[in-house]
PAZAPA-4460 file (N, C-alpha, C; in steps of 0.05 Angstrom, whole numbers, plus 32768, in hexadecimal, padded with zeros to 4 digits):
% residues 293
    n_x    n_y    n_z   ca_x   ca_y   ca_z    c_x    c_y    c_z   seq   type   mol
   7F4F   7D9E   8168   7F51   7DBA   815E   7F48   7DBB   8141     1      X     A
   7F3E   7DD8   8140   7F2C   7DD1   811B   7F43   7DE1   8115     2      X     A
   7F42   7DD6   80F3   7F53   7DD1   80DE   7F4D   7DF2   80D2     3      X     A
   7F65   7E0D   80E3   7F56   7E1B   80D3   7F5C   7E23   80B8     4      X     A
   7F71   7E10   80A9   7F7F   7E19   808C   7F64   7E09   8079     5      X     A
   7F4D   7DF9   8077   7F3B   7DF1   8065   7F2B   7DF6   8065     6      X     A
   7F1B   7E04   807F   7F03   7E10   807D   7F02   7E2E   8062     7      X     A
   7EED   7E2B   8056   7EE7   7E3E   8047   7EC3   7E49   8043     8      X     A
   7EC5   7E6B   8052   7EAC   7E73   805C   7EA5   7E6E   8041     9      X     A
   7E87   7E69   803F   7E6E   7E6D   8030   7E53   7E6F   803F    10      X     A
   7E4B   7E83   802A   7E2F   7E7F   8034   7E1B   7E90   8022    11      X     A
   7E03   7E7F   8010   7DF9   7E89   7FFF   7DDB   7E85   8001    12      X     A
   7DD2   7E8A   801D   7DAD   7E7B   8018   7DA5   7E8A   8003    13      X     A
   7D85   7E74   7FF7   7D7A   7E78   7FE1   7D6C   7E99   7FD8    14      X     A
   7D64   7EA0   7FFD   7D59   7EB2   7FF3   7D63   7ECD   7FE8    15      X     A
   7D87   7ECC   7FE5   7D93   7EE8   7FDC   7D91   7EDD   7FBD    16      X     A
   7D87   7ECE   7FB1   7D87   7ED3   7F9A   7D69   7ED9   7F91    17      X     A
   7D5E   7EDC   7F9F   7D40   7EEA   7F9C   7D46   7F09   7FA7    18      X     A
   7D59   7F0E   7FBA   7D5D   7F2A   7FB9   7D6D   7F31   7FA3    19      X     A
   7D7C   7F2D   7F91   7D84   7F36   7F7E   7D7D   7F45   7F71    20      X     A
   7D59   7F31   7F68   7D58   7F32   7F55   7D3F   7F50   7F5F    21      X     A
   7D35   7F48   7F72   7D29   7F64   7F7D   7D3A   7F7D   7F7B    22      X     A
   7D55   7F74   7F81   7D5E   7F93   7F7A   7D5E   7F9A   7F69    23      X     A
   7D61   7F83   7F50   7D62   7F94   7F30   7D47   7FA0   7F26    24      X     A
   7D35   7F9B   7F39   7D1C   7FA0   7F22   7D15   7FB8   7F3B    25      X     A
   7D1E   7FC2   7F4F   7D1B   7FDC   7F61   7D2D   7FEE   7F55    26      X     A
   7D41   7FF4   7F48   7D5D   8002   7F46   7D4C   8011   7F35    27      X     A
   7D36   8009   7F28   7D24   8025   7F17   7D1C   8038   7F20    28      X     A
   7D11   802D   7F3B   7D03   8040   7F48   7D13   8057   7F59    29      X     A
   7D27   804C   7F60   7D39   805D   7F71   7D45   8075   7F62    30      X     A
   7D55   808D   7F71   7D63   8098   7F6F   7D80   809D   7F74    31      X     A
   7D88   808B   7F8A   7DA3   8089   7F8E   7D9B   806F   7FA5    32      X     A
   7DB1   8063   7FA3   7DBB   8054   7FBE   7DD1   805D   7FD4    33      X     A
   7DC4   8051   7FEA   7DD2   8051   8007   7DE2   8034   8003    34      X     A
   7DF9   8036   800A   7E05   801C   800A   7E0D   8019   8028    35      X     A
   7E0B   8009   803C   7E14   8005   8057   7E2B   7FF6   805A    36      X     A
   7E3E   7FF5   805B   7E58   7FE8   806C   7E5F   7FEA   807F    37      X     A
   7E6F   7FD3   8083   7E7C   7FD1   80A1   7E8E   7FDD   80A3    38      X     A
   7E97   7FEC   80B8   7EBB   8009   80B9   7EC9   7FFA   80B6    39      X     A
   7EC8   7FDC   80C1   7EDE   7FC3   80CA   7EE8   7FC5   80B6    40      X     A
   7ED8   7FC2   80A2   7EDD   7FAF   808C   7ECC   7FB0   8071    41      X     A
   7ED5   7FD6   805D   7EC0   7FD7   804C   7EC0   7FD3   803C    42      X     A
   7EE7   7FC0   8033   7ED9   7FB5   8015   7ED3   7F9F   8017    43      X     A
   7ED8   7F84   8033   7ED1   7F6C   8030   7EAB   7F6A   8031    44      X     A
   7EA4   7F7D   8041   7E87   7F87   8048   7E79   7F91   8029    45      X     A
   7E81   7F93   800D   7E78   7F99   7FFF   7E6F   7F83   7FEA    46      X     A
   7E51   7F8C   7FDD   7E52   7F75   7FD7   7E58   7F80   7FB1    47      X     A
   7E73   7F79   7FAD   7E79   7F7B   7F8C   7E69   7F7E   7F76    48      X     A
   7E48   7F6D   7F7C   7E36   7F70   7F63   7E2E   7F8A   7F61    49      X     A
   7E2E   7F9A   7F79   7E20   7FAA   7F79   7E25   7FC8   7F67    50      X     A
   7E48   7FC4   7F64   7E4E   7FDC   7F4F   7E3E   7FDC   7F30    51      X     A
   7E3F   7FC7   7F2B   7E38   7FBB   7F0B   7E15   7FBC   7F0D    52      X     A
   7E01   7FB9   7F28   7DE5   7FBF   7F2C   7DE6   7FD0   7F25    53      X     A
   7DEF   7FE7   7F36   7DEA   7FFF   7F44   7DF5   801C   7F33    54      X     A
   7E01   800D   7F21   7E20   8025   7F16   7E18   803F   7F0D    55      X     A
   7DFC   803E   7EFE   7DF1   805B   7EF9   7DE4   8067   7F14    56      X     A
   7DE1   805D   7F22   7DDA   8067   7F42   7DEB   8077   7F4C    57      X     A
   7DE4   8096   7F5E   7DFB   80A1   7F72   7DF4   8085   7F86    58      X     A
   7E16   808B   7F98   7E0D   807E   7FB1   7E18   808E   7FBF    59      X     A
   7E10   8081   7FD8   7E17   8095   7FF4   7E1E   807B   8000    60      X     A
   7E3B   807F   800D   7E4D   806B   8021   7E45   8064   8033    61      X     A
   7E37   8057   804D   7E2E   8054   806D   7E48   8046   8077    62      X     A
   7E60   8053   8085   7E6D   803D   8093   7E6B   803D   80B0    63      X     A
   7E53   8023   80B0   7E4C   8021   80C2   7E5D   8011   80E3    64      X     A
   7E53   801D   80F5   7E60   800D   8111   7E7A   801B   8109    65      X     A
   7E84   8036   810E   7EA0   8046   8107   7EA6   8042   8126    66      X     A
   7E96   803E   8139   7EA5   803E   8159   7EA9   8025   8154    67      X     A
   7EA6   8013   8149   7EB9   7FFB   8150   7ED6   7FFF   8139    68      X     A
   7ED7   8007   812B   7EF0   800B   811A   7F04   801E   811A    69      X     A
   7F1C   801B   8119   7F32   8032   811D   7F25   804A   810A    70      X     A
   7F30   8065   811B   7F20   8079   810E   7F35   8088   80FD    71      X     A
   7F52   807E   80FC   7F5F   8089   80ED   7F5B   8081   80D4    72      X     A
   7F58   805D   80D2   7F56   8055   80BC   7F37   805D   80AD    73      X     A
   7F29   805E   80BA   7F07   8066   80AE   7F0E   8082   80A4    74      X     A
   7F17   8094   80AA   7F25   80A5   809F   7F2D   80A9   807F    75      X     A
   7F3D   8094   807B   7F51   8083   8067   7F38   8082   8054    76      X     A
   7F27   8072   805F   7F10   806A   8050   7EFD   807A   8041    77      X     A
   7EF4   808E   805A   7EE4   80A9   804C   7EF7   80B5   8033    78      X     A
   7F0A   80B5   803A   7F1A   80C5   8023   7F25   80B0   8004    79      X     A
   7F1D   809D   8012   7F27   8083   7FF7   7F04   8088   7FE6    80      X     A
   7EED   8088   7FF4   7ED5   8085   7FE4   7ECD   809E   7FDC    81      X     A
   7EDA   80B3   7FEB   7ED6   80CB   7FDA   7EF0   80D0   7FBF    82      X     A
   7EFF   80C3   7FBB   7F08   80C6   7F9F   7EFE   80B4   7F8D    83      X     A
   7EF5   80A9   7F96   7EDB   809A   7F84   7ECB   809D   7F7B    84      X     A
   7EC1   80B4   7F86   7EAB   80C7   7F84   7E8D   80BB   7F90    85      X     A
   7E97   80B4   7FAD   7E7D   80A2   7FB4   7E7A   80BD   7FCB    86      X     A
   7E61   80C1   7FD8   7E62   80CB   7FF4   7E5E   80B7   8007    87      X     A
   7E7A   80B4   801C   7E79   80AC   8030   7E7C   80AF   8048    88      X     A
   7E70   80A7   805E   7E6A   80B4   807B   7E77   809D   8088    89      X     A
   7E7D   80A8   80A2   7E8A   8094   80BC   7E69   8095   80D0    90      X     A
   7E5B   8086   80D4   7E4B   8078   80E5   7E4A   8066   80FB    91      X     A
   7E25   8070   8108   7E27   8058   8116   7E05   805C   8115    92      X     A
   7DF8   8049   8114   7DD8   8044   8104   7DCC   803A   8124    93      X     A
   7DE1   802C   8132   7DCC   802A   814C   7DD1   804D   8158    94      X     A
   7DDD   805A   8161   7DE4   8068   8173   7DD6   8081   8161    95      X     A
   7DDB   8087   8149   7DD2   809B   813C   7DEB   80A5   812C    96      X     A
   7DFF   80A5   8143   7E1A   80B5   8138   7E20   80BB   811C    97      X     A
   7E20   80CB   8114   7E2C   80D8   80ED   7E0D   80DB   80DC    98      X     A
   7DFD   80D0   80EB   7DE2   80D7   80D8   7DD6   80EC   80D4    99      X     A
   7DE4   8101   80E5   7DD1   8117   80E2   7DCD   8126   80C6   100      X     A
   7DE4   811E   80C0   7DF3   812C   809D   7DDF   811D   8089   101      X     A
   7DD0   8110   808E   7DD2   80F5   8076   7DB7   8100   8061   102      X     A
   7DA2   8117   806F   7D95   811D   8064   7DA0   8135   8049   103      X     A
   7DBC   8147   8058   7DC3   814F   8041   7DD7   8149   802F   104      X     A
   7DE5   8133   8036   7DEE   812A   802A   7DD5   811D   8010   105      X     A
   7DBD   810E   8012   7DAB   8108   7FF8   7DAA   8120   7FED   106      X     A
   7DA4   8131   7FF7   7D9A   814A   7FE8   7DB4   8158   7FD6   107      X     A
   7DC8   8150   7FDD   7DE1   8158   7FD5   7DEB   814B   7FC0   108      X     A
   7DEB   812F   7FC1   7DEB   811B   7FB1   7DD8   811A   7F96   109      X     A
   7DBF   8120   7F99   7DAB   8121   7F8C   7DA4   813C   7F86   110      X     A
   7DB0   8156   7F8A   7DA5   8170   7F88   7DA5   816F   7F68   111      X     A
   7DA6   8161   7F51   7DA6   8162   7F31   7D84   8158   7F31   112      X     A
   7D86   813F   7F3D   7D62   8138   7F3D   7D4D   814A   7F44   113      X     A
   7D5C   8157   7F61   7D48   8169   7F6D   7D39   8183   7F55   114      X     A
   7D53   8189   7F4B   7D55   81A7   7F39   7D3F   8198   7F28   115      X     A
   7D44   817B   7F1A   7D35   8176   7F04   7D16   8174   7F0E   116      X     A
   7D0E   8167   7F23   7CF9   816A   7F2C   7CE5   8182   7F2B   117      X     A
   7CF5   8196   7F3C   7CEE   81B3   7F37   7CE4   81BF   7F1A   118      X     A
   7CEF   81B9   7F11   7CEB   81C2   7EE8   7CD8   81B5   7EE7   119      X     A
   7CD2   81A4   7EEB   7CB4   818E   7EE5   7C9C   8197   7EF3   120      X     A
   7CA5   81A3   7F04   7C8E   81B2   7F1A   7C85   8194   7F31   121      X     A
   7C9F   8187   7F30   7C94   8173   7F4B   7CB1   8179   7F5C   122      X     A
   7CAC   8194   7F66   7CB8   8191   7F86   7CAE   818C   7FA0   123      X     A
   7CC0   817A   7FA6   7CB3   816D   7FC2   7CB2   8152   7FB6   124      X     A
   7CB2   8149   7FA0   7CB3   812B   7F93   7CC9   811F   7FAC   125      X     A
   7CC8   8108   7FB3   7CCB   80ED   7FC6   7CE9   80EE   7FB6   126      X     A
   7D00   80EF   7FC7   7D1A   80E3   7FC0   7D1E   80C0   7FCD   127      X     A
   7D21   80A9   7FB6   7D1B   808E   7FBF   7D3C   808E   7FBF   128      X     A
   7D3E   807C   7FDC   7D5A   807A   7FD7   7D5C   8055   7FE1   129      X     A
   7D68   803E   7FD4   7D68   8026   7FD6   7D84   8025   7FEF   130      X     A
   7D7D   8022   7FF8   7D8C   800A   8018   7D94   7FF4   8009   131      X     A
   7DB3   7FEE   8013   7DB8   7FD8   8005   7DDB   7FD7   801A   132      X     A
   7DDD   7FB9   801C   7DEB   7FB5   802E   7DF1   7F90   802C   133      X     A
   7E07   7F82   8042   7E04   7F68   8041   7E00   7F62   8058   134      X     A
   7DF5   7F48   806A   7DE6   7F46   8084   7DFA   7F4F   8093   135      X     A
   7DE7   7F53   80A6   7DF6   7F67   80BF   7E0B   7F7B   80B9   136      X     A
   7E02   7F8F   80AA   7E14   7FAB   80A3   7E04   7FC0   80B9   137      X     A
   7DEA   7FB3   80B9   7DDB   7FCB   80C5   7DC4   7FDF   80BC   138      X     A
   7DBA   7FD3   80A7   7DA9   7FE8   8091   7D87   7FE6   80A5   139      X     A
   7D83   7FD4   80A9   7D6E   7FD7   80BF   7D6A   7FE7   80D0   140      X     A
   7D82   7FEA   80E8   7D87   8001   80F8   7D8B   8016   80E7   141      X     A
   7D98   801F   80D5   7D9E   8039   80C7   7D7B   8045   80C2   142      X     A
   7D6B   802F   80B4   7D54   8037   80AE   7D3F   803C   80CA   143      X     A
   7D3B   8030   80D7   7D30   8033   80F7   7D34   8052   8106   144      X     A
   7D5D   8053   8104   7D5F   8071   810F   7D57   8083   80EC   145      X     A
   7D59   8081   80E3   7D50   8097   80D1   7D35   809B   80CD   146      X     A
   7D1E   8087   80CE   7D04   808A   80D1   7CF9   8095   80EB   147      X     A
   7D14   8097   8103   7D01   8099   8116   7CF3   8083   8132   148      X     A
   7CEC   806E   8126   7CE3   805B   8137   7CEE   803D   8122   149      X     A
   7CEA   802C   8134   7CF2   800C   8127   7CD8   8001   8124   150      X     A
   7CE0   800A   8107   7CC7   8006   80EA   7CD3   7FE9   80E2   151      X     A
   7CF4   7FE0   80D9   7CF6   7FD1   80CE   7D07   7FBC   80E5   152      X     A
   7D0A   7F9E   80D9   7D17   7F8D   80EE   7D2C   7F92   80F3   153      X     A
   7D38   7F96   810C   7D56   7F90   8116   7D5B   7F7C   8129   154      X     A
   7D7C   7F6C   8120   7D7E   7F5D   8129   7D9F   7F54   8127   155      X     A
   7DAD   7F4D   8140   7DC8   7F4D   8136   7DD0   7F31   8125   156      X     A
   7DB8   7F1F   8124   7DCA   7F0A   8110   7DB6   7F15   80EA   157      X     A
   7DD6   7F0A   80E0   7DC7   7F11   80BF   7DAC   7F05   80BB   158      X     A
   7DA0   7F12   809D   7D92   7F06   8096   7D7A   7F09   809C   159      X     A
   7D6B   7F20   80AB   7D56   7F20   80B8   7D41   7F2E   80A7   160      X     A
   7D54   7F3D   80A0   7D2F   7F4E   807D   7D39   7F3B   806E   161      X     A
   7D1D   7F3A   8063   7D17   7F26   804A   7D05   7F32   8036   162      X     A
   7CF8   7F48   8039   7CEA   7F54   8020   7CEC   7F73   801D   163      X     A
   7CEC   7F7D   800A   7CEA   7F9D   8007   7CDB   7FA7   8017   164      X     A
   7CE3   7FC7   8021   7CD0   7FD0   8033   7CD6   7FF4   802F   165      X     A
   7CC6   8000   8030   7CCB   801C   8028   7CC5   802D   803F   166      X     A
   7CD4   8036   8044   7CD1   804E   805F   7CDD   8071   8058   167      X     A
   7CC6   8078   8062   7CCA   809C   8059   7CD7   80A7   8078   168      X     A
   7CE8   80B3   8072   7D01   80C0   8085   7D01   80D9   8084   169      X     A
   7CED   80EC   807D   7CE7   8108   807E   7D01   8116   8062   170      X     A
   7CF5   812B   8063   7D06   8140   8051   7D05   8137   8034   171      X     A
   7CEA   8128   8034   7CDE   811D   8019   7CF0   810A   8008   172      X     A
   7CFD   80F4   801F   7D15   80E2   8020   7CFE   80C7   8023   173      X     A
   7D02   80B6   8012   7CFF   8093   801E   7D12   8082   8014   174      X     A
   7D13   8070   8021   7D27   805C   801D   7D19   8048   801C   175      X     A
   7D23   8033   800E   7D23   801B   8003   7D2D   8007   8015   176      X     A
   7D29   7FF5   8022   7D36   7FDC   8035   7D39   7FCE   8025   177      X     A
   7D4A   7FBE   8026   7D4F   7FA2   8010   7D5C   7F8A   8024   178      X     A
   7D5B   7F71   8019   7D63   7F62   802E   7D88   7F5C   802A   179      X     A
   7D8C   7F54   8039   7DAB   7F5B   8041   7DB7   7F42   8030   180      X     A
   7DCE   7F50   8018   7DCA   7F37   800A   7DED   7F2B   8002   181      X     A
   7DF5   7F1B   8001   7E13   7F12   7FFB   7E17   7F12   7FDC   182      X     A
   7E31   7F0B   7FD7   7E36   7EF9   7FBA   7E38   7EDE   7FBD   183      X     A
   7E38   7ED4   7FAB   7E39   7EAD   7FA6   7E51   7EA1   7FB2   184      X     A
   7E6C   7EA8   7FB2   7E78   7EA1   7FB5   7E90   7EC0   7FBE   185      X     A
   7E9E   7EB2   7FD8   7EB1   7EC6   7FE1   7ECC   7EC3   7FD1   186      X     A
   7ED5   7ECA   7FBB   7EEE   7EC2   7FA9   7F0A   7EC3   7FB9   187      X     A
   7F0E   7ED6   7FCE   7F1F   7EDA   7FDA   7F19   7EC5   7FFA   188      X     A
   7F23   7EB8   8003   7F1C   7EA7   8021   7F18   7EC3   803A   189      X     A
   7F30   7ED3   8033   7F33   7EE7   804E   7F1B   7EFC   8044   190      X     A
   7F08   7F05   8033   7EF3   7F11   8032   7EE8   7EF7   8044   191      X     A
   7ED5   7EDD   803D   7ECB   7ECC   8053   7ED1   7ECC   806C   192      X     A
   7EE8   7ED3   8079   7EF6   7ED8   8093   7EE2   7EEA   809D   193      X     A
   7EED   7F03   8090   7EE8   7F17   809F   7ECC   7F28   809B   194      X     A
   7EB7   7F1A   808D   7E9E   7F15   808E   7E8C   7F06   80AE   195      X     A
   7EA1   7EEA   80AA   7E99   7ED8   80C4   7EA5   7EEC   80DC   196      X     A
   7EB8   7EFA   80DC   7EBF   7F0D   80F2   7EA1   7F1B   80FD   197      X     A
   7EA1   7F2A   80EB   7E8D   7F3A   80F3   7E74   7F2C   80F9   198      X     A
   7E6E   7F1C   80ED   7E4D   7F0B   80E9   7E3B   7F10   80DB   199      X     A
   7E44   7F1E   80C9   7E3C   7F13   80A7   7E34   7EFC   809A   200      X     A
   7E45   7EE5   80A8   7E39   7ECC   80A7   7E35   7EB9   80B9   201      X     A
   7E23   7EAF   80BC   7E17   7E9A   80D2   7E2C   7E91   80DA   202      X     A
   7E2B   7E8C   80FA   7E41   7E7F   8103   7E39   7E60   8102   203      X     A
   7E20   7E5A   80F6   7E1E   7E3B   80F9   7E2A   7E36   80E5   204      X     A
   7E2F   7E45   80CA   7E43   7E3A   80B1   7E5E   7E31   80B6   205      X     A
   7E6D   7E44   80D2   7E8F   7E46   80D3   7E93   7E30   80EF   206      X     A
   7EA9   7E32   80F6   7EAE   7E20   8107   7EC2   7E3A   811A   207      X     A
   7EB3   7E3A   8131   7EBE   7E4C   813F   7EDA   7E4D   8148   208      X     A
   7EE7   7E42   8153   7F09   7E30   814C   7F17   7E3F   8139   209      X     A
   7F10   7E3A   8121   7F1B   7E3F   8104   7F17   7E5E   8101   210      X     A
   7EF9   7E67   810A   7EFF   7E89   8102   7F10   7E91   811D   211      X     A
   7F0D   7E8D   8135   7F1C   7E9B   8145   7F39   7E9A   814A   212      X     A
   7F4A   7E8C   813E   7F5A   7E7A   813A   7F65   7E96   8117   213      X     A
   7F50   7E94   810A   7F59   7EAB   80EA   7F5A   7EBF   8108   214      X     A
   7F49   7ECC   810D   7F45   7EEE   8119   7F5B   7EEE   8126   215      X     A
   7F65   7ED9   813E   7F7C   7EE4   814E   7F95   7EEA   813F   216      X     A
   7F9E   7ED1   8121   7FA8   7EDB   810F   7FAC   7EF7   8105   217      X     A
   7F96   7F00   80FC   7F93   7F19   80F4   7F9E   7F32   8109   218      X     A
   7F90   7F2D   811F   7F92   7F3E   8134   7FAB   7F3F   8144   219      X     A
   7FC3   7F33   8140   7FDC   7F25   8148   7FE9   7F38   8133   220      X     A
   7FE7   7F37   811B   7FFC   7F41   810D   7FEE   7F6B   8106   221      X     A
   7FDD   7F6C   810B   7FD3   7F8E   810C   7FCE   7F99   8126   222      X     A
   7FC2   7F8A   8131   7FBF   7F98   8156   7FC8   7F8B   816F   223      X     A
   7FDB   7F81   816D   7FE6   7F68   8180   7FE0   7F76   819F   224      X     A
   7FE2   7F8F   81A1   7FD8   7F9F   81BC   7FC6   7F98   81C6   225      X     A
   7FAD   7F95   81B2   7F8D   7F8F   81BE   7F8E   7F72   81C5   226      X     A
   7F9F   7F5D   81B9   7F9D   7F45   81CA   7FAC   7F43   81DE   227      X     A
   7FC3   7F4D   81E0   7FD0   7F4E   81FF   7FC7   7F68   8212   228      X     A
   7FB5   7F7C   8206   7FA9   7F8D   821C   7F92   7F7B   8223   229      X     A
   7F84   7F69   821A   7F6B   7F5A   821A   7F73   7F4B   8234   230      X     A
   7F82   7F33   8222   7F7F   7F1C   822C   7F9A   7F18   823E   231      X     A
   7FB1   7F28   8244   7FC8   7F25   8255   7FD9   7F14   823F   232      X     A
   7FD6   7EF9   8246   7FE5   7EEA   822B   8004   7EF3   8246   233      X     A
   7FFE   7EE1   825F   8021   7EEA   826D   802F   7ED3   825A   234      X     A
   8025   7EBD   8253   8036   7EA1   8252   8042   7EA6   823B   235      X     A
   8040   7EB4   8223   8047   7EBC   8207   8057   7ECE   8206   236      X     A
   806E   7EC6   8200   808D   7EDA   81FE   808A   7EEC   81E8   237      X     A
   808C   7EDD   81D3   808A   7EEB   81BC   8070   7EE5   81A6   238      X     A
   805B   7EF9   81A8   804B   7EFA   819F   8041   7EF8   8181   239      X     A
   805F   7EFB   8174   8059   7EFD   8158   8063   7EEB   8149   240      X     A
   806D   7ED8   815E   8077   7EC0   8151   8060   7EA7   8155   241      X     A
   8054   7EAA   816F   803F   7EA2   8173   802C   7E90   8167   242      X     A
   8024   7E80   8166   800B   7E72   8153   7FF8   7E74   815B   243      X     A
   7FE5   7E78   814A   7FC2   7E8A   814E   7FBF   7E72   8165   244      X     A
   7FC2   7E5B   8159   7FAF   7E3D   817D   7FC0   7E46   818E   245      X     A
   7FDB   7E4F   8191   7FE2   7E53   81AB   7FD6   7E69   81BD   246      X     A
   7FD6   7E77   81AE   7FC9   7E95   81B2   7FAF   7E86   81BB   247      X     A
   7F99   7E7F   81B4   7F85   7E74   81B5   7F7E   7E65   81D5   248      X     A
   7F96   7E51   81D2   7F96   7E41   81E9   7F9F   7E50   8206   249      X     A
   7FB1   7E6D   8200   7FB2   7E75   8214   7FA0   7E83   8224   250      X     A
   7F8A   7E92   8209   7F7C   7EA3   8211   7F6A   7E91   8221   251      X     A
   7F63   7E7A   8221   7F55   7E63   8229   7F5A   7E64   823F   252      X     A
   7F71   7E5F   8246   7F7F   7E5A   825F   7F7F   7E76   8272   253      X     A
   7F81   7E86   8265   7F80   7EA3   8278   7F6A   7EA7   8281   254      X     A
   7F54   7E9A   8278   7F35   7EA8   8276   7F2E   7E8C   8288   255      X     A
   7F3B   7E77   829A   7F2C   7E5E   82A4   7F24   7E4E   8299   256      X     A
   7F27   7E4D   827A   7F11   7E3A   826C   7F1F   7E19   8269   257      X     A
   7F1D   7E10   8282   7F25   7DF3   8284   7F16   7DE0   828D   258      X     A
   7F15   7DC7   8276   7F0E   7DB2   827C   7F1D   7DA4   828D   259      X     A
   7F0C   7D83   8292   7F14   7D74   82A2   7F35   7D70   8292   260      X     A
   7F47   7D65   82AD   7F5F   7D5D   82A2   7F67   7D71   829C   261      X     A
   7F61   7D87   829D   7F75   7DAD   8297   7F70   7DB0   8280   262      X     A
   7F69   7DA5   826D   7F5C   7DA3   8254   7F58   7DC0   824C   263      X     A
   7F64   7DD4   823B   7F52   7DF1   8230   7F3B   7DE6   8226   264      X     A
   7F25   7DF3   8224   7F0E   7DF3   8218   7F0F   7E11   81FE   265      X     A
   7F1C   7E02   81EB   7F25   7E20   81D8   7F09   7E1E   81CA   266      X     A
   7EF8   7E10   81C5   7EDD   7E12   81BB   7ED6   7E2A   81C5   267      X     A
   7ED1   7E28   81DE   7EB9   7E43   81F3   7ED8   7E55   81F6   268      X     A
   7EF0   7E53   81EC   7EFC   7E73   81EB   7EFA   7E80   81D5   269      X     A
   7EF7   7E6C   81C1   7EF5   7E75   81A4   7ED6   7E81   81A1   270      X     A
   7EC5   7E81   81A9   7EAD   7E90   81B2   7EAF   7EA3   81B5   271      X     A
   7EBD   7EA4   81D5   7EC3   7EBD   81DD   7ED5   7ECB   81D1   272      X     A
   7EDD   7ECB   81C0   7EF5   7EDD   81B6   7EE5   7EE8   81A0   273      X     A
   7ED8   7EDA   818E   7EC3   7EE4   8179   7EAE   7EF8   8186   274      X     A
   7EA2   7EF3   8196   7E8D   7EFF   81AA   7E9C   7F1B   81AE   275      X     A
   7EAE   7F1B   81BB   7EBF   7F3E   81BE   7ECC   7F4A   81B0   276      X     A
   7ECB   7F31   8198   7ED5   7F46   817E   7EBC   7F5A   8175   277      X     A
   7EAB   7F51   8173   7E94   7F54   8163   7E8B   7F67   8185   278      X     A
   7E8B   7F69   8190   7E78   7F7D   81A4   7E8C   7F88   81A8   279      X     A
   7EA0   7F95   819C   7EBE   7FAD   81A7   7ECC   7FA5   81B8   280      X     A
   7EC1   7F95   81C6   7ED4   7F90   81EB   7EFA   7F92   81E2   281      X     A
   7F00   7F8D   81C9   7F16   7F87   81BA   7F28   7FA9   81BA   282      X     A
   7F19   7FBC   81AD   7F1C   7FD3   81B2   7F11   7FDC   818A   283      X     A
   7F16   7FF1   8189   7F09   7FFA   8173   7F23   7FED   8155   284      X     A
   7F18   7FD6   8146   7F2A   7FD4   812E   7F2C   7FD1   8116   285      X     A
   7F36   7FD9   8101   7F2F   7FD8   80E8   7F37   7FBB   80DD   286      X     A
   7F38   7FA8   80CE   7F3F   7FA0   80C0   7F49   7FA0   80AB   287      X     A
   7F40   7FB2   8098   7F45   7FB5   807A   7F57   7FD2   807E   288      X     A
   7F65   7FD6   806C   7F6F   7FFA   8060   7F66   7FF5   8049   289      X     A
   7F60   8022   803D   7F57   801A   801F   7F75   800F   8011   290      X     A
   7F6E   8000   7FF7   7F7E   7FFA   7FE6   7F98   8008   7FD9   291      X     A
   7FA7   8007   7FD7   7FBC   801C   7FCA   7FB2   8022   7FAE   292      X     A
   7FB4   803D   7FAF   7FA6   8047   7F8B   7FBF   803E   7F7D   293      X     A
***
């Protein structure tokens, strides 16, 4: 069984520090940023440098994949980033869902530029708006359905854009693609958790054991329903006393997954339990609430 109290996610390839530094020398050109997050999970999904980049920038919120997240709590959220004074939307970038707003929401956001444009006698001037997100939030798909056709790469594992790319989205709107980028180091372990939940980070970095083994943790003490509506779990009396490997081993056991000698095979359950987190089969869940003011 892997050791899941020492593992600690990381993951920093070389090339996000060449996106960095592309963002700092694009943030001229723009007019506001789109920031994309996950509903799951939008402050571990955030990446911190980006207030201190970005800070004279409007932004506009994407919380993206809202059908996989509780909608009471995304709720919570819209109203936590609007006293912030951010605009934020509940989304979904493959399906389309919440985008229809998004064109006036820029114009809304930006209606001070627009006015100034006008005085200059350049109306109709190009509103640039920078995409910016960490792998697999979804800014690909966001840009694809907003252009229209799949102009840029999609792909469900991180990491797939690698250079700037500019796409015009009508209503004299373009956006900026940037490549999907982390911080150096996760300071908190449960931000790395619930990163590897989603797949934010390579599963060749984590040891599948160890994150599925954190999630049922997690998911034991906030939605204990979705694992006993899931997986039955008859052999488990009391659920909340429970230990994540037992939980683990039963789900193993409920699902057939036996080796020779009756052996669980919690490797290929621990798979499977990541696999239906991440594709809903689980039911719709949040992880995070906003913070207490």
């Amino acid at each position: 069984m892997a050791d899941s109290q020492k593992q600690v996610v990381q993951w920093f390839p070389g090339h996000m520090a060449k996106t960095r530094r592309l963002m700092k020398e694009s943030l001229p050109l723009v007019d506001a940023v789109t920031e994309l997050l996950d509903a799951r999970i939008p402050l571990s999904s955030r990446n911190p440098e980006l207030d201190e980049m970005t800070k004279n920038k409007p932004r506009i919120v994407l919380l993206n994949k809202c059908d996989m997240a509780d909608e009471a709590v995304t709720a919570r959220w819209i109203e936590y980033f609007s006293k912030k004074g951010q605009y934020a939307m509940a989304v979904d970038c493959r399906s389309g869902k919440g985008l229809g707003n998004y064109h006036h929401i820029v114009k809304k956001v930006l209606a001070d530029k627009i006015k100034s444009n006008e005085e200059k006698g350049m109306s109709g001037k190009a509103l640039r708006i920078m995409v910016v997100g960490i792998p697999n939030t979804g800014k690909s798909s966001f840009i694809n359905r907003m252009a229209g056709k799949s102009r840029a790469k999609v792909a469900d594992k991180p990491g797939v854009t690698r250079q700037n790319q500019w796409f015009a989205i009508g209503n004299h709107i373009e956006l900026l693609d940037t490549p999907g980028v982390l911080w150096p180091k996760f300071d908190d372990p449960e931000v790395g958790d619930k990163l590897a939940f989603i797949g934010s980070v390579k599963d060749e970095v984590t040891d599948s054991e160890t994150m599925a083994i954190r999630l049922i943790s997690v998911l034991r003490d906030n939605y204990p329903e979705k694992l006993t509506g899931r997986y039955k779990l008859q052999n488990i009396e009391d659920l909340d006393s429970a230990m994540p490997w037992e939980i683990l081993e039963e789900i193993g056991r409920e699902r057939g997954m036996l080796m020779r000698g009756g052996e669980i095979n919690t490797e290929r359950a621990a798979v499977m339990i990541m696999d239906e987190y991440r594709s809903g089969k689980l039911g719709k869940l949040s992880l995070e609430v906003p913070p207490a003011e």
